[in-house]
N, C-alpha and C positions, 0 to 999 in steps of 0.2 A: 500457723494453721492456714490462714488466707492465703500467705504466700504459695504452701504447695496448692493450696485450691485454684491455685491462678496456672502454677505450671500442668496440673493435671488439667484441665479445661483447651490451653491450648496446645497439647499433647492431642487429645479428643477432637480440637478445631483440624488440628494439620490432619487425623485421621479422614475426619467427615467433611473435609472440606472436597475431597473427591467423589464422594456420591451423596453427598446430602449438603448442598450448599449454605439452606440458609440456617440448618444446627451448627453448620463450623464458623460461620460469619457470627451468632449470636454467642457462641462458644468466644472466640476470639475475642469479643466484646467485654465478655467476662472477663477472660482473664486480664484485658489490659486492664481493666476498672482494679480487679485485686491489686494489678503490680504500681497499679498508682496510689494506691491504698499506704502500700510496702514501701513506698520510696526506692520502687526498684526502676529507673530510667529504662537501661537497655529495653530489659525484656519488654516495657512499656511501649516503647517505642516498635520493637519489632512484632507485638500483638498488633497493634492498628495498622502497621507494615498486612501482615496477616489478612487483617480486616478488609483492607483496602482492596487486595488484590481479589478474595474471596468476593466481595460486592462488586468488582469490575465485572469480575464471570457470570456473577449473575446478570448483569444489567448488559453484557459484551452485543446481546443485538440492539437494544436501544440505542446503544452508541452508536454502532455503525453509520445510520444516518446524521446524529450530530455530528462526528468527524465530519462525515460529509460537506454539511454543513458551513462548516466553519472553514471550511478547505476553499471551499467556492466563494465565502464571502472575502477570505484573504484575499482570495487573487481580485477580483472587483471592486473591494473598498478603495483602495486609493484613487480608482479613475472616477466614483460616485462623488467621493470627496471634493475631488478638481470642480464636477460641474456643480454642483451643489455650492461651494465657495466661489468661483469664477464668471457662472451664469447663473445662477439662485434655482436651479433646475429641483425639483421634490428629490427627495433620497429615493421612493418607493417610484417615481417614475423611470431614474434612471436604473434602480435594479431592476425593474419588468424588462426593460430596453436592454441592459448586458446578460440579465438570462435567459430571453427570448432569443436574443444573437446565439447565444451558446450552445442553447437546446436545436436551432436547425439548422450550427453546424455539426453538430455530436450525432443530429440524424442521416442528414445527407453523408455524411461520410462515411455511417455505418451500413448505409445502403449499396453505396458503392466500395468501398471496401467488402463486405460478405457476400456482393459478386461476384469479384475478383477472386478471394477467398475459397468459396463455393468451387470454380472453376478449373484453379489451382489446385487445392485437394482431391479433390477428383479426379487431377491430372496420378496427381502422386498415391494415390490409389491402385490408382491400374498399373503405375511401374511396378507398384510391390506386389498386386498378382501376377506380373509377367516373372518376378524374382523369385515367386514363391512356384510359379511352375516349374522353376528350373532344377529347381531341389529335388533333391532322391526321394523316390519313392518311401522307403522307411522315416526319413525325417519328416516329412509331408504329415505320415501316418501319428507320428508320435504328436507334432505338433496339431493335428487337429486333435489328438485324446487329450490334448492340454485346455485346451481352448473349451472342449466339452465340459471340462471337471472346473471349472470357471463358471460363478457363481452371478452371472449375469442377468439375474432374475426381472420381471418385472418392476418387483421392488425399489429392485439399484435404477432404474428408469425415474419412478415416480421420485425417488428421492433428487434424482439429476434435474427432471422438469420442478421439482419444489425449491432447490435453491435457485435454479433461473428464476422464479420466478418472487424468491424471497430478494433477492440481488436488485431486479427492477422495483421491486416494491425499495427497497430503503434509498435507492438515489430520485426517484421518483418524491419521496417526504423529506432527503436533502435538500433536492431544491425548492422544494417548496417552504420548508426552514430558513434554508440562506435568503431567499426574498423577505422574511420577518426579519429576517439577524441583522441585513444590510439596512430595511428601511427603518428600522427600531436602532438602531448601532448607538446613536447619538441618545439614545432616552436612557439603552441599558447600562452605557457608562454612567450617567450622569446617577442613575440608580445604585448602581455599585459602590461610585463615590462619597457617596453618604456613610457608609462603615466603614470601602479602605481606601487609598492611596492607590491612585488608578497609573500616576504615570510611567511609573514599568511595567503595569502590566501592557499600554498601550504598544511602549519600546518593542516587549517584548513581541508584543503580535506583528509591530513591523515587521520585524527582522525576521520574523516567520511566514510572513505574507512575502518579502524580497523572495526567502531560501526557494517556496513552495512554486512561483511565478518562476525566478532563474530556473527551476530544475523541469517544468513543465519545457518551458523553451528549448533546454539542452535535448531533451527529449525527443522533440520534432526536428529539432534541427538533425540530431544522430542518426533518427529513423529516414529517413529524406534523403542524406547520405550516404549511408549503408544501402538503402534501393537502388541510388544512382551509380555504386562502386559496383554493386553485383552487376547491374547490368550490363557496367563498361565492361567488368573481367568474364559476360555471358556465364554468372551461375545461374542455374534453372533457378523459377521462384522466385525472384530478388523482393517480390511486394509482401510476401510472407515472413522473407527474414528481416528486410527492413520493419514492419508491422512488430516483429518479435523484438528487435534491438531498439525499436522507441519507447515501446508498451516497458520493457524492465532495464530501459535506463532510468527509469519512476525508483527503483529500488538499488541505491548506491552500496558500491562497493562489490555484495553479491552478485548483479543482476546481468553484468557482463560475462559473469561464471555461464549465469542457464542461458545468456544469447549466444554466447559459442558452441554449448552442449547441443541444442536444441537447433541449430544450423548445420553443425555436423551432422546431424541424425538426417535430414533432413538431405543436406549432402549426396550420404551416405545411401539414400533411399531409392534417389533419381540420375544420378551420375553416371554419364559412360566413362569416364575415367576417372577412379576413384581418387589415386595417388594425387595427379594434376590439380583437378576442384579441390580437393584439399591446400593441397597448398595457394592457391589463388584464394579460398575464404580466408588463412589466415593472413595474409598480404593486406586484405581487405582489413579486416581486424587489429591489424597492426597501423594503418594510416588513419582509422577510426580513431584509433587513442591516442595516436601523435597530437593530430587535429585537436579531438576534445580536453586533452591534458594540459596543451600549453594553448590553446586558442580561445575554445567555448567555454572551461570554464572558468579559467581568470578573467575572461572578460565580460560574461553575461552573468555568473555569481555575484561579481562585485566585491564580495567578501568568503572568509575562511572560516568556516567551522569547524574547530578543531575536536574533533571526539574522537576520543581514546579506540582503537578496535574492541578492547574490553565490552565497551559502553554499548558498540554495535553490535556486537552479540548478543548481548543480554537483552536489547530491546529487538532486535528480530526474534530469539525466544521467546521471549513474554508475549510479545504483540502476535508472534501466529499462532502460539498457544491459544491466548484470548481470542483472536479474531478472524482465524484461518486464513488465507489470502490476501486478506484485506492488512493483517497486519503486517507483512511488507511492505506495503506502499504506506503505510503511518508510523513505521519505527523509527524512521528519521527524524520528521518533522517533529515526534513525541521527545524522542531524547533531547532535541533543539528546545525545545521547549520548557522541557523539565530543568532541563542544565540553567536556562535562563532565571526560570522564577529559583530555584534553590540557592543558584552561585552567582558570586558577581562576574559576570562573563563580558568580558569590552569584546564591542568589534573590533576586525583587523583589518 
């Protein structure tokens, strides 16, 4: 009798776990409690599987800024540590000093980057009205009765200005977190260690503080490059597609996919000759990955993370299910992570 009351429970959890979160999480809960009951492992395990994920969703914007978080304290602990051991420098002094460096470079550059930005767009605005006057009359016609029956309400505004401004709001109490994380680091391990066994977890956070710093680096280095190659080969734009080839070289594997897609487009928008630009972006694209595949990342990775494409899948699903946007740029360092604490993973 328990037993089926466990499978009908998280029957009901997998139901209501799509519109009623917290009946499928307490659903879920049940039934693992029955199938522990039952000495039924599997399904034990795959109810708090269940559980876990259902209580991710709920809590998905709380996180947001602890990733955050923790992302910014990786990259900065080891240099707090240096001075802190080297010069007996306060932990909280030297995180105010690497987050204050960071925050007025993140502003200055987004200052002058969203001039350029601003400028640029604008430019490629007006190409695509001089393309759009060229077009036939009838196509002109159809395409503005499309654009009419597009649902571009107020609404969909206030919703675009509420995530801008949900977005500043969680890096905004990221960093203000990672300044706790960094200057408290030393008390929270020592607190931790009291119940478990901190030194892989330590390991682990290295080697996720290396991936997150190496991949930051590759990043700027790529975008920086790709500016410089478009301008050699005069593609219109080069700050915008460089800007796009650094920002989603953040997300490996895929992210060369949408800096090609979205270059092309882009291309495609402003080009007197479409054939020629084309083929000089992908020239460009091609010395891009010459470069970064045998140059930048052997040498500024350090080491090899080897995960399955399987694995990358499944955590770029989960994570932008969970997290929308944000969860491409944490599906990596999550599966690195997870792969660590579950399996015995050596470096390479």
């Amino acid at each position: 009798m328990i037993f089926w009351l466990g499978i009908l429970s998280i029957i009901l959890s997998l139901f209501l776990s799509f519109s009623k979160l917290l009946a499928g999480f307490l659903l879920s809960i049940l039934s693992s409690i029955a199938f522990k009951i039952e000495n039924k492992r599997e399904l034990f395990i795959f109810s708090n599987i269940i559980a876990i994920i259902i209580l991710i969703k709920m809590i998905s914007n709380a996180i947001i800024p602890i990733v955050i978080a923790i992302v910014i304290t990786l990259i900065f602990l080891p240099a707090v540590n240096y001075l802190k051991q080297k010069y007996k420098i306060p932990r909280s002094l030297s995180a105010l000093f690497f987050i204050s460096i960071s925050l007025s470079f993140i502003f200055l550059s987004f200052y002058y980057v969203s001039n350029i930005l601003l400028s640029e767009f604008e430019k490629i605005f007006q190409n695509l009205q001089n393309v759009y006057n060229f077009l036939p009359e009838q196509v002109r016609k159809e395409l503005e009765n499309y654009l009419k029956n597009l649902h571009y309400d107020i609404n969909y505004f206030l919703k675009i200005a509420g995530s801008t401004i949900s977005i500043s709001f969680y890096i905004i109490i990221g960093i203000i977190l990672a300044f706790y994380l960094i200057s408290d680091y030393e008390s929270i391990i020592k607190l931790i260690s009291k119940k478990f066994e901190t030194k892989n977890l330590e390991k682990v956070l290295e080697i996720l503080g290396k991936y997150i710093r190496a991949q930051i680096i590759i990043a700027f280095i790529v975008g920086i490059m790709i500016f410089i190659l478009c301008s050699v080969f005069s593609i219109k734009y080069p700050h915008i597609i460089g800007i796009i080839a650094g920002i989603f070289n953040l997300i490996p594997n895929i992210g060369f996919i949408f800096t090609i897609i979205l270059s092309s487009i882009i291309t495609l928008a402003v080009s007197d000759n479409i054939v020629f630009d084309l083929i000089k972006l992908a020239i460009i694209f091609i010395i891009d990955q010459v470069i970064e595949t045998t140059i930048l990342t052997p040498r500024i990775m350090g080491q090899t993370f080897k995960i399955e494409p399987t694995l990358v899948i499944v955590a770029f699903t989960i994570s932008s299910a969970l997290f929308g946007i944000w969860g491409f740029f944490i599906a990596i360092p999550s599966i690195v992570l997870i792969r660590n604490l579950l399996f015995d993973f050596s470096e390479n």
